[in-house]
N, C-alpha and C positions, 0 to 999 in steps of 0.2 A: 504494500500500500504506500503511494505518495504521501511522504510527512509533507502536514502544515508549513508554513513559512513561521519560521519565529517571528518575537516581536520587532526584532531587529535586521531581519533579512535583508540583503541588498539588492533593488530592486535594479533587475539585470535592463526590464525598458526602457527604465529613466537614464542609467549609463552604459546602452549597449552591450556586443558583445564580450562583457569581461569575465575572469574566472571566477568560479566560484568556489568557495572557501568554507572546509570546516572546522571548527576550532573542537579541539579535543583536550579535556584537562583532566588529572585523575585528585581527589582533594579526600579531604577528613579534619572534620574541625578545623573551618575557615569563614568562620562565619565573618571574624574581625577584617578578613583583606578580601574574600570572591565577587563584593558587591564592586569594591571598587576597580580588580581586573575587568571583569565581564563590561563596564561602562566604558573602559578606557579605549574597548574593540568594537562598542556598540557601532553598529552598520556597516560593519566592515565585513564580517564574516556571513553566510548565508545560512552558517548551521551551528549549534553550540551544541559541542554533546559532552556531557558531567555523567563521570563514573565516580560513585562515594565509594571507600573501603571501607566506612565504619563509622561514619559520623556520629558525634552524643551530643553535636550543640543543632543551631539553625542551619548547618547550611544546606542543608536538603531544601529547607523553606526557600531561602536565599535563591537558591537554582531555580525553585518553580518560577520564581517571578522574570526570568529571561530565556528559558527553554523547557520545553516537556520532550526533550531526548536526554533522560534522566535516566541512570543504571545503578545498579548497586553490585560491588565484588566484592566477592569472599576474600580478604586480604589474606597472604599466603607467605608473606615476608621476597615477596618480589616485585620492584618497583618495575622491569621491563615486562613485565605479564602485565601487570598492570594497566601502563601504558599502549601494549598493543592492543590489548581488550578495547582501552576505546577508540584505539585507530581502525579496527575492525565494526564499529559501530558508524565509524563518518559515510556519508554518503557523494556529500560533492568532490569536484577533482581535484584539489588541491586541501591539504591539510596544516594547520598551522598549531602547534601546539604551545602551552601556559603553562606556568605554576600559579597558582593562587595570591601569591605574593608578587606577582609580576604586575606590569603595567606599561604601557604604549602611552607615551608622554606626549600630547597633542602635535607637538611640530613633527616627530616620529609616526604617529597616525595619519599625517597628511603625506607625507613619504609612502606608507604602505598603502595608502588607499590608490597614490598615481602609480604605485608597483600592479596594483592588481586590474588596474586598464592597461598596463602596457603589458602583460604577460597575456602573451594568444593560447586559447584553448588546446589549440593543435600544435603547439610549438615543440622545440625540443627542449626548454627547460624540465627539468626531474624535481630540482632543489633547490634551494635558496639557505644561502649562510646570511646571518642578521647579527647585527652587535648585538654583546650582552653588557650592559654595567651593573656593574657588582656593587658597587660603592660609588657615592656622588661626595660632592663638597659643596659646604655651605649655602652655594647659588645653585644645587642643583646640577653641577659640572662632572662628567664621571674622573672619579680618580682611578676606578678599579677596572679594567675593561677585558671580554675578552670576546669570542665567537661562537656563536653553536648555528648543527643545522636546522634551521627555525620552519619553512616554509615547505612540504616534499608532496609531490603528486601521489595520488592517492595509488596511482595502477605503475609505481616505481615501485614497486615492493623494500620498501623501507623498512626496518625494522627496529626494534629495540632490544638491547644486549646486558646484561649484567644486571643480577639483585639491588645493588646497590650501589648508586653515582652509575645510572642508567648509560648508555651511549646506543644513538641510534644511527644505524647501517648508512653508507652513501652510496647514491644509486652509481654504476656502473659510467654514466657520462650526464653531462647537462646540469651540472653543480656550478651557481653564479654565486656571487657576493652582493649583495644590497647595502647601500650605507645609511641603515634603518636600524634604529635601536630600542631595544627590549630593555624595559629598565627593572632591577629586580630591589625588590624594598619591604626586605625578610623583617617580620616580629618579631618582638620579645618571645623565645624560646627556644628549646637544645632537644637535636634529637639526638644526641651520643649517644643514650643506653640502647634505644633502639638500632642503631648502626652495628653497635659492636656485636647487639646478640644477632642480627644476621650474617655478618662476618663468621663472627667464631662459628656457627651454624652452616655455612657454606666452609670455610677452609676444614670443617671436620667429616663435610660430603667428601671433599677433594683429597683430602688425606695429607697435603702441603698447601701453603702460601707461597706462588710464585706468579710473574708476571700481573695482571692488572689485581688478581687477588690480592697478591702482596703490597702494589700500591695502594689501593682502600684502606687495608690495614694501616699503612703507615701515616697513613695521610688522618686515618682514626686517631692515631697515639699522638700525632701533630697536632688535633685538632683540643684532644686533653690535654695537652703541653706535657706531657710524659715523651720530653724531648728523649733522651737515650734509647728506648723504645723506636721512636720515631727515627733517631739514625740510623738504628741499627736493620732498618728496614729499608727505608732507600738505601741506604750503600748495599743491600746483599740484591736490589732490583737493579741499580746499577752494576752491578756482578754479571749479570744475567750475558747471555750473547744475543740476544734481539729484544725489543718493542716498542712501542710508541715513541715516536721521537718527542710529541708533546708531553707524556710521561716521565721519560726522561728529563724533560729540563725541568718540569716542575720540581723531579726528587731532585737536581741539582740546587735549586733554588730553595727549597725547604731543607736540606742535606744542610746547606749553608748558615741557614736560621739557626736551627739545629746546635749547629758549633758554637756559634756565637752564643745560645743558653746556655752550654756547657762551661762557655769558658775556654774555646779551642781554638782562637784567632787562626793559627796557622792552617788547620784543617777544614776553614771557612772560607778561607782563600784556592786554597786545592781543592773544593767544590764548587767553586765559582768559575776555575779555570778549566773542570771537568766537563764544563758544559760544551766550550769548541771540541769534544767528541761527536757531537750529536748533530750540531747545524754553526753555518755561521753567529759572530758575535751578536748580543740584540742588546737594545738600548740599557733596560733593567741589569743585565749581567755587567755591562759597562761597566754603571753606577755602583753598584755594590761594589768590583775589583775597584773601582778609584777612592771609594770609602775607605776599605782596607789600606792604603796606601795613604790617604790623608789621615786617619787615622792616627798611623806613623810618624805624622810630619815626612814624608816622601813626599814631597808637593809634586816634583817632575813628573815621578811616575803617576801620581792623582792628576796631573793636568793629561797627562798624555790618554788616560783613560777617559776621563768625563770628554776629551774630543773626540774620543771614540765614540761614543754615546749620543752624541751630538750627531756626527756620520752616520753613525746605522740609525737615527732616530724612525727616517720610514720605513725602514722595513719589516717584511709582513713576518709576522711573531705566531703565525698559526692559532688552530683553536687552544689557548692557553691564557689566563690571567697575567694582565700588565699593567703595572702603574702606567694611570696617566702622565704622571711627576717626569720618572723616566724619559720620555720620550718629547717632552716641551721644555718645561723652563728648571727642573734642578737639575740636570748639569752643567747651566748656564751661570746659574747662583752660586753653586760649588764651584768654577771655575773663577769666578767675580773674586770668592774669598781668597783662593788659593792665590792668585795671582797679587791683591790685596797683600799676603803676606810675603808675597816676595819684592815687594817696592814695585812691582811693575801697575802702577796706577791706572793710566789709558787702556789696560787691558780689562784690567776690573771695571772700572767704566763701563767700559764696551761690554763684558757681559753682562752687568747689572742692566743693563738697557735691555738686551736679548731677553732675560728672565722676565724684566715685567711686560714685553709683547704680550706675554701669558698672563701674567700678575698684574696686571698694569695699580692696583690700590692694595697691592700687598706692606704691610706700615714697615717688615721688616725689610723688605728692596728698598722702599721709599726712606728709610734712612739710611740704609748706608749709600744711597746715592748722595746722600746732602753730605754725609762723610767725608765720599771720595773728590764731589766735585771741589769743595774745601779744600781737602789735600791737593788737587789737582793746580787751584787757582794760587794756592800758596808757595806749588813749585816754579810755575810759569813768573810769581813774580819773582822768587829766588833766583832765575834765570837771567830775569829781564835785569836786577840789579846788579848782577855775577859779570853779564854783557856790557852796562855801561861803566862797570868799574873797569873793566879790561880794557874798555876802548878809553876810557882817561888816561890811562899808561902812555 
């Protein structure tokens, strides 16, 4: 039987022939953030289908009031069953999936609404990659960013893989990028006990923790701050002879946090520099090796890095978590200081200028620019009186 149009459907007359979209989410006690996901995609999507695992507040209520393609699953301790449950539920061609905590920030929804007229029915697009931000700052600017694949045809047979910290399949060809962003703005609360008991419950099916097991795991013990745990699981994933190259840098980059809880400078820097195994250099791993180094007072080697950082700032960092910071204005500010302390003035200058393109009302650029143009104006006279003393001679 033909489903009803939701309340929200998008009416394909009014805009033509454009795709049509089901939004598929899996939720449980969310009553506090579903109202405000589902609004932030009203009219955008032509179908909303809500699978509860186990609700005990409203949001069952919550869902009637924007779709009656309502489910309910037996929760099973597996978030990719889950998930496919309701991708097997969508009916239109194209699928778009949420967290409950998620949300399409209005200039972001006017982006994906002229994505879904310019994507032809018949085309070869499969999939679509969308920003994710993780973290914003004070205006709302992401600091945290990273990528997932967001948008995937329904007849790409797309999947989803793993219990826990799900990942869903790429189709074989037709995988774009959108510069469209998902913004994620998690509540107050911890699901660690629940992670770990399907962890430990899955690595006791498996009989070891290796590969993306072993990452979960570690990334578990990371997430309790039972750092030494947590090394000692990336460094034996990085042991490994294959996987994920975005795996990989993550444990390099948490591998690094790591040391520096312990108190292991040295072996924080050899996981920093473990990373050019895996891919070329990227802005974040720059930054952190130039820290280690300023840290030191090695200025050289910290200037010579944060330029590195600066250099690879665009490039593409894969589906993985990246400061914003990295790749704009701190290693512009860190080179300001560094430089700053070596007398060399007009350089700090100059990147204190570069840092606030980004910062422009940051109080702590905006004074030591008043610092340095001081110092600057007080050497130029030093100069100018050094010059006509000499030419009295």
């Amino acid at each position: 039987m033909k489903e009803e149009p939701t309340k929200y459907a998008y009416d394909r007359k009014e805009h033509g022939n454009v795709i049509t979209i089901s939004l598929c989410m899996i939720v449980k006690n969310e009553e506090r953030t579903l109202a405000r996901c589902l609004d932030s995609v009203a009219g955008i999507t032509d179908e909303i289908v809500i699978v509860d695992t186990g609700s005990s507040d409203c949001t069952m209520d919550i869902a009637a009031q924007y779709t009656d393609r309502i489910f309910t699953y037996e929760w099973a301790d597996d978030f990719a069953a889950a998930r496919n449950y309701s991708f097997d539920q969508a009916t239109q061609e194209y699928i778009l999936w949420l967290d409950a905590d998620d949300v399409l920030l209005p200039a972001e929804r006017a982006k994906l609404e002229k994505l879904k007229q310019q994507l032809p029915s018949e085309g070869e697009t499969a999939a679509v990659i969308l920003n994710y931000t993780l973290a914003e700052g004070p205006e709302g600017s992401p600091l945290v960013t990273d990528r997932r694949l967001r948008l995937v045809k329904r007849d790409a047979g797309c999947r989803w893989h793993g219990r826990l910290h799900e990942q869903l399949s790429f189709p074989a060809s037709g995988v774009i990028t959108a510069d469209i962003a998902v913004t994620h703005r998690r509540e107050a609360g911890h699901h660690s006990a629940r992670n770990v008991r399907i962890l430990r419950k899955w690595i006791a099916e498996e009989g070891v923790a290796q590969g993306r097991l072993l990452f979960y795991y570690a990334g578990e013990c990371y997430d309790r701050q039972r750092y030494a745990a947590a090394a000692r699981g990336y460094a034996k994933l990085l042991e490994q002879p294959s996987g994920y190259r975005e795996d990989r840098l993550i444990a390099c980059a948490r591998l690094a946090e790591c040391y520096e809880r312990l108190g292991q400078p040295g072996r924080k820097l050899g996981a920093l520099l473990q990373s050019f195994q895996y891919d070329l250099p990227h802005a974040d791993f720059c930054c952190a090796i130039a820290a280690c180094f300023h840290e030191r007072q090695e200025l050289v080697s910290a200037i010579y890095w944060y330029m590195q950082a600066v250099d690879v700032s665009s490039r593409d960092t894969g589906l993985r978590p990246v400061p914003t910071a990295c790749r704009t204005w701190l290693p512009h500010a860190r080179l300001s200081l560094c430089y700053a302390h070596l007398g060399n003035w007009e350089q700090a200058l100059m990147h204190n200028t570069k840092a606030r393109e980004y910062l422009p009302s940051d109080p702590g650029l905006l004074d030591n620019r008043q610092k340095l143009e001081a110092i600057l104006r007080k050497e130029i006279r030093n100069r100018e009186e050094q010059d006509e003393a000499q030419s009295r001679k």
